[in-house]
Backbone as CSV, one residue per row, in Angstrom:
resi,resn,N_x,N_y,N_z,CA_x,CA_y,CA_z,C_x,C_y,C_z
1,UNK,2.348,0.930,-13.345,0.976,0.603,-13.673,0.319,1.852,-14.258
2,UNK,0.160,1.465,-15.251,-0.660,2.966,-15.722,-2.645,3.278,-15.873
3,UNK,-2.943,4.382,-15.518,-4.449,4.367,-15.145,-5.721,3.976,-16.173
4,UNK,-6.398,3.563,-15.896,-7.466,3.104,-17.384,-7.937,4.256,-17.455
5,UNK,-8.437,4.553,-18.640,-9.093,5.009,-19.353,-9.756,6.652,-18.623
6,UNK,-10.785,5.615,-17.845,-11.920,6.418,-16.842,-11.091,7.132,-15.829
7,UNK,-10.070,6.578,-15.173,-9.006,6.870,-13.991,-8.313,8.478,-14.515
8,UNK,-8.004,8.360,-16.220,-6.907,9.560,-16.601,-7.886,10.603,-17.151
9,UNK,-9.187,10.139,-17.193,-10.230,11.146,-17.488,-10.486,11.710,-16.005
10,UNK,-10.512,11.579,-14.925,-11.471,11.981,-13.589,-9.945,13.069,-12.808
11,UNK,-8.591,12.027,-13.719,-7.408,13.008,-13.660,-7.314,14.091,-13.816
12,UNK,-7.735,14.369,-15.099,-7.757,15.419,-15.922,-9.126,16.513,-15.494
13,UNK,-10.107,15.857,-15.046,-10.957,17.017,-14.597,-11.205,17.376,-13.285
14,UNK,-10.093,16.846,-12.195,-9.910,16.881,-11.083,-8.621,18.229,-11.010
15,UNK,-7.806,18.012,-12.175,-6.652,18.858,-12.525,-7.271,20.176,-12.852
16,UNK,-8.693,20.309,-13.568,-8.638,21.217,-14.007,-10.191,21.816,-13.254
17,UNK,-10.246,21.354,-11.927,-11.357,22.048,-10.992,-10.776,22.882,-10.108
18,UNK,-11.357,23.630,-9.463,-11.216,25.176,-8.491,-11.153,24.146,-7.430
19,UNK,-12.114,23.507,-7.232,-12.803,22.763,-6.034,-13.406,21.479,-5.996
20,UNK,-13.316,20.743,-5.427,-13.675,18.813,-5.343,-14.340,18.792,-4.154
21,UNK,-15.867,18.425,-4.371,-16.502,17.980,-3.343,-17.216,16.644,-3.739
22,UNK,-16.761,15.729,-3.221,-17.466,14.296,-3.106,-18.344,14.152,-2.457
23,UNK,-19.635,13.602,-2.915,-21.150,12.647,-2.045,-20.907,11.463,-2.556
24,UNK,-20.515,10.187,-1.494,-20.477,9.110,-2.212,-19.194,8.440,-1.367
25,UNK,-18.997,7.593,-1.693,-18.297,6.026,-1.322,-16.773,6.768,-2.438
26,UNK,-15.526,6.344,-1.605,-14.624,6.267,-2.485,-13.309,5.685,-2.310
27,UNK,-12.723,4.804,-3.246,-11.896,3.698,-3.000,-10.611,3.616,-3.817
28,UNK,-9.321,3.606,-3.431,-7.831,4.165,-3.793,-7.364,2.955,-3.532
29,UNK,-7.075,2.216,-5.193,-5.693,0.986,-5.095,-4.589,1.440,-5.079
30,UNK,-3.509,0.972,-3.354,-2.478,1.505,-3.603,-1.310,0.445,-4.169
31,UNK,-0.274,0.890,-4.259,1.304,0.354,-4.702,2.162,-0.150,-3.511
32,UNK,2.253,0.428,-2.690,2.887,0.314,-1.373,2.233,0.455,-0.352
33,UNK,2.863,-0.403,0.845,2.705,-0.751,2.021,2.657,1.043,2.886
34,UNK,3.600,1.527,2.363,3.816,2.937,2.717,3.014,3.542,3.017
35,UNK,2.416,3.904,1.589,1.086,4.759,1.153,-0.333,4.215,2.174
36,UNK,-0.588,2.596,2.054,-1.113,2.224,3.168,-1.276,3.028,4.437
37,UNK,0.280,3.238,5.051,0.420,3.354,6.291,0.114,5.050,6.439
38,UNK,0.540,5.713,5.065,-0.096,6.596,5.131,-1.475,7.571,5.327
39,UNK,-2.574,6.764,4.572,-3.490,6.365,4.615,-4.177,6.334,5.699
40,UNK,-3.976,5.511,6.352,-4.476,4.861,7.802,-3.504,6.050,9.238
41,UNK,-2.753,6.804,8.761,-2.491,8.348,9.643,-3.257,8.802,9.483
42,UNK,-3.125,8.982,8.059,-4.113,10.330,7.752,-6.080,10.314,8.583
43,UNK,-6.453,9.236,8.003,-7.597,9.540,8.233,-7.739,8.929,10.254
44,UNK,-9.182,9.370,10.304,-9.763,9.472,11.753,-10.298,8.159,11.919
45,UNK,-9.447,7.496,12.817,-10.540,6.177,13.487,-10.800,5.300,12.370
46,UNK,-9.740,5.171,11.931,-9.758,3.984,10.517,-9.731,2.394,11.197
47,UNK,-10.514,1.666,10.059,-10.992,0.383,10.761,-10.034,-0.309,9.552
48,UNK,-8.970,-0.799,10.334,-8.006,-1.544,9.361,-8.091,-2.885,9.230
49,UNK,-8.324,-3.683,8.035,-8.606,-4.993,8.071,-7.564,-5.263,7.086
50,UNK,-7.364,-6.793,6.862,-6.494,-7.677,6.391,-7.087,-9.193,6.037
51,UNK,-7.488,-9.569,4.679,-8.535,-10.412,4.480,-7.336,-11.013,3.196
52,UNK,-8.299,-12.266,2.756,-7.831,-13.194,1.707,-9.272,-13.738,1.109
53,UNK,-8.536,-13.595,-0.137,-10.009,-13.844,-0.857,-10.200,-15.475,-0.928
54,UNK,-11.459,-16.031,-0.983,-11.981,-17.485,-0.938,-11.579,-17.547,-2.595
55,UNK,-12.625,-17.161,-3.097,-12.290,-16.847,-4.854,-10.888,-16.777,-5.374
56,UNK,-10.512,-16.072,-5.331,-9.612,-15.571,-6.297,-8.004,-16.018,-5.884
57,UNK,-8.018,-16.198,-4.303,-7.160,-16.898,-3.582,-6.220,-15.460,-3.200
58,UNK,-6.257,-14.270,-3.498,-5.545,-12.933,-3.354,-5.523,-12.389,-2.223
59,UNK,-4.841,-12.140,-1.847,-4.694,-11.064,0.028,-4.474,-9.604,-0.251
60,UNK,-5.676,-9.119,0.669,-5.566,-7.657,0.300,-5.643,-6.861,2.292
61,UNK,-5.040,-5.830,2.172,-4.983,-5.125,3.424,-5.959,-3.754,2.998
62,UNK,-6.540,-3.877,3.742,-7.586,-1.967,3.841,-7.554,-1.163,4.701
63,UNK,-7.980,-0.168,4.695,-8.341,0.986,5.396,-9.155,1.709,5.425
64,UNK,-10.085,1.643,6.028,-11.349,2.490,5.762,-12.122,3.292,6.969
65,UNK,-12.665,4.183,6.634,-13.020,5.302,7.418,-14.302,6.183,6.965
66,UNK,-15.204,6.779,7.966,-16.191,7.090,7.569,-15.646,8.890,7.307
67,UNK,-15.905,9.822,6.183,-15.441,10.972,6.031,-16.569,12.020,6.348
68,UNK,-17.158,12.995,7.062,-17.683,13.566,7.028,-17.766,15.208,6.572
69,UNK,-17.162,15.811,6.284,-16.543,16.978,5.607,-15.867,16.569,4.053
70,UNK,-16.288,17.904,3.521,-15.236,18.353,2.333,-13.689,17.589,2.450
71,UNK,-13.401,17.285,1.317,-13.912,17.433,0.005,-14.412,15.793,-0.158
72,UNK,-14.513,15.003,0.669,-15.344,13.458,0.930,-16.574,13.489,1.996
73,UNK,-17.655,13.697,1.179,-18.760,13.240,2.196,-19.251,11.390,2.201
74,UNK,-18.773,10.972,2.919,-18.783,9.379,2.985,-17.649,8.413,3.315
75,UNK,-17.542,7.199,2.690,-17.090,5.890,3.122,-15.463,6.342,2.196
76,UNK,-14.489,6.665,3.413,-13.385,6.513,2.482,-12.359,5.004,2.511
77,UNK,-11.747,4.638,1.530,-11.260,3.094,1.227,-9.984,2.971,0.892
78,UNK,-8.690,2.969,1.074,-7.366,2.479,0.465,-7.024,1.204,0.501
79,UNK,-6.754,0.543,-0.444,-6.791,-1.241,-0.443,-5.521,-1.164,-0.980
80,UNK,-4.383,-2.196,-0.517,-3.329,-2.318,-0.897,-3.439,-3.721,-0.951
81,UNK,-3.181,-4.632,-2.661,-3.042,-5.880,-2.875,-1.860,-6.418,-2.317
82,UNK,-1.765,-7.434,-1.644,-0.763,-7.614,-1.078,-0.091,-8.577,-1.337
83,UNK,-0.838,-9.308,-2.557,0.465,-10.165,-3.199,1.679,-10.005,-3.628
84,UNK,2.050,-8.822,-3.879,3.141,-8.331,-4.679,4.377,-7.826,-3.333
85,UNK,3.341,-8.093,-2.284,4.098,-7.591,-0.800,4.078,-8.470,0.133
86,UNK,4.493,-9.362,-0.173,4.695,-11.229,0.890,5.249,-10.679,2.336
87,UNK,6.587,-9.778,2.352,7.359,-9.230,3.360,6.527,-8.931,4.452
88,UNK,5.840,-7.686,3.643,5.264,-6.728,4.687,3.397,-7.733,5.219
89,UNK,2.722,-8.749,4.695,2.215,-9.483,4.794,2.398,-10.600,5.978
90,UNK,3.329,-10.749,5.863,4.205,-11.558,7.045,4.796,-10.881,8.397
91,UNK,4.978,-10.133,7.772,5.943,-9.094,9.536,4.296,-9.053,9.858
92,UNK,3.328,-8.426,9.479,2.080,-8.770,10.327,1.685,-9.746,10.527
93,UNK,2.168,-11.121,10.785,1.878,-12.151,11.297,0.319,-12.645,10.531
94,UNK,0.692,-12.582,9.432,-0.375,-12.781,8.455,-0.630,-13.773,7.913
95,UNK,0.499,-15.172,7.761,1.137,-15.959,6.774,-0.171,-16.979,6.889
96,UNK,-0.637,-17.500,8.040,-1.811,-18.135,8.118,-3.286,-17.555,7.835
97,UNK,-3.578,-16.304,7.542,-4.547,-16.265,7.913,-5.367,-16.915,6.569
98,UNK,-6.794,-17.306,6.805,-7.574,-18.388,5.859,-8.366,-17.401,5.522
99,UNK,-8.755,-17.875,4.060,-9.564,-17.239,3.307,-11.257,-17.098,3.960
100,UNK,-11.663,-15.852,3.707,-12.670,-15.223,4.348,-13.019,-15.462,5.668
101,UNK,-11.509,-15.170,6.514,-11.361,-14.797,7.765,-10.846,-13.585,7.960
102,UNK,-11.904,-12.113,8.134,-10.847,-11.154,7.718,-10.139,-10.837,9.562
103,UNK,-9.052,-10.028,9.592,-8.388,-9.933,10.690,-8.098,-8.243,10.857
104,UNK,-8.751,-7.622,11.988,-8.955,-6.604,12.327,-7.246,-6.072,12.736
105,UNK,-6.663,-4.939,12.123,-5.209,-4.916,12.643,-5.231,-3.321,13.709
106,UNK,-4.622,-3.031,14.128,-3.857,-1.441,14.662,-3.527,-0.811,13.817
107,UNK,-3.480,0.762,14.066,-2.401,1.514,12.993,-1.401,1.061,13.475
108,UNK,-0.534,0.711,15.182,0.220,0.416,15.759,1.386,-1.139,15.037
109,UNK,0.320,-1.714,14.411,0.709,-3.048,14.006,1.560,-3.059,12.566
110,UNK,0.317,-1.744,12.000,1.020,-1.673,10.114,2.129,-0.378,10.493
111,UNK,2.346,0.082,11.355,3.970,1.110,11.597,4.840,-0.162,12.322
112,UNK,4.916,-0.707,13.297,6.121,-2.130,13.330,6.392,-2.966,12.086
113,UNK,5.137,-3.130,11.292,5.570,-4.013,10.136,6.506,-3.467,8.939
114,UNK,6.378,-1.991,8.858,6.630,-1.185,7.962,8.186,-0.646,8.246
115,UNK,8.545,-1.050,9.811,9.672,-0.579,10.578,10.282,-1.663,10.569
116,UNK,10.154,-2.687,10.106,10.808,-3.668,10.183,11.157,-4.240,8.390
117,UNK,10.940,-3.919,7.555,10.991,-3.954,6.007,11.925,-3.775,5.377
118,UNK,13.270,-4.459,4.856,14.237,-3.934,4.075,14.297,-3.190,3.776
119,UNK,15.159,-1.680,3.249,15.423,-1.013,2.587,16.174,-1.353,1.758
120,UNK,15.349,-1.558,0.427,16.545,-2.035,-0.504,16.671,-0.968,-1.672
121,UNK,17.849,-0.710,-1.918,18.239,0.444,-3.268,17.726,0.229,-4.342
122,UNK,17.426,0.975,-5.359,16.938,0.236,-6.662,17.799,-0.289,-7.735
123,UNK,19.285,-0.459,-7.411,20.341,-1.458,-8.224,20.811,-2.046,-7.126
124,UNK,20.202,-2.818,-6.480,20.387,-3.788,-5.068,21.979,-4.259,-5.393
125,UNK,21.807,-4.747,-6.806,23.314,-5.504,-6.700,24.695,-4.419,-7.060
126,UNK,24.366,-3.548,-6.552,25.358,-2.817,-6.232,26.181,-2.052,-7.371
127,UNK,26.985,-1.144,-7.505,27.386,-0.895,-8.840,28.369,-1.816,-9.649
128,UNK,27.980,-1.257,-11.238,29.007,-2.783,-11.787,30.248,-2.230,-11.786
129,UNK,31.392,-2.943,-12.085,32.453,-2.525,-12.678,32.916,-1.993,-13.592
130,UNK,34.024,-1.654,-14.003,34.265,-0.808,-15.398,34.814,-2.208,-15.965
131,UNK,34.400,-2.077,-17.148,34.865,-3.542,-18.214,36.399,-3.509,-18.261
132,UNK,37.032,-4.811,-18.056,38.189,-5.388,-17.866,38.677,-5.299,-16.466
133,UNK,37.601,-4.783,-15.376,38.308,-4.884,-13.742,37.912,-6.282,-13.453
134,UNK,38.451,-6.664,-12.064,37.912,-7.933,-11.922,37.447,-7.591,-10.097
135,UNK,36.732,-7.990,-9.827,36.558,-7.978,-8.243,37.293,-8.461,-7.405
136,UNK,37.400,-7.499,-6.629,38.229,-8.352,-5.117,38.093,-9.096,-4.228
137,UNK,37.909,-10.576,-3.791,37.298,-10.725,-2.722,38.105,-11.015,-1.233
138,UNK,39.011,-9.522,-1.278,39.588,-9.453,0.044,38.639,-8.592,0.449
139,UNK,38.337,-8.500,1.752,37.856,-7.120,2.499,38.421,-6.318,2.269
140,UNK,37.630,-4.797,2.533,38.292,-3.672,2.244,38.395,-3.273,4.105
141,UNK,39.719,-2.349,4.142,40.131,-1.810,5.730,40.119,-0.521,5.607
């Protein structure tokens, strides 16, 4: 996914500051369930919710926390869309929940769900063959 516009501009002058001090509200779409779980370590006394939109029909998981110090003075936010993450949606016993019913979770709840998640390689189906082998389907001993 690559950043709009405004996102690779705030990049670039975030890259090129001494120092970042935020006044203000601030809110991080993540990619993974991970980063989530990261997220919700990191910060203090995070109020983790898990909602579905009435509208749009989309399920999203959050994390949010009030920041009081450098370099965030305010409301900090990580939202992970969770359509793209059915798995980890489900190991939290999520599969029912109804739109604009949001459901208050644990950090305790999103580390079992996250501990319980395939690890899958990124050529799942395994390596190919060299052209003209054929596969075996005896076991190997």
């Amino acid at each position: 996914m690559y950043p709009s516009k405004t996102a690779r501009e705030i990049d670039i002058l975030l890259r090129t500051s001494r120092e970042l001090d935020v006044i203000g509200d601030v809110t991080a779409t993540l990619d993974s369930p991970s980063e989530l779980l990261a997220w919700a370590t990191i910060l203090t006394r995070p109020d983790i919710v898990a909602w579905h939109s009435k509208d749009s029909g989309r399920r999203y998981l959050q994390v949010t926390a009030h920041h009081r110090g450098a370099p965030v003075r305010g409301r900090v936010t990580a939202v992970l869309p969770c359509d793209q993450h059915p798995e980890f949606w489900d190991a939290l016993g999520l599969a029912a929940l109804e739109p604009n019913s949001p459901r208050h979770l644990a950090l305790g709840a999103l580390a079992e769900a996250w501990a319980v998640m395939p690890i899958t390689p990124p050529h799942s189906a395994g390596p190919e063959a060299p052209p003209g082998a054929e596969a075996s389907a005896e076991p190997r001993s």
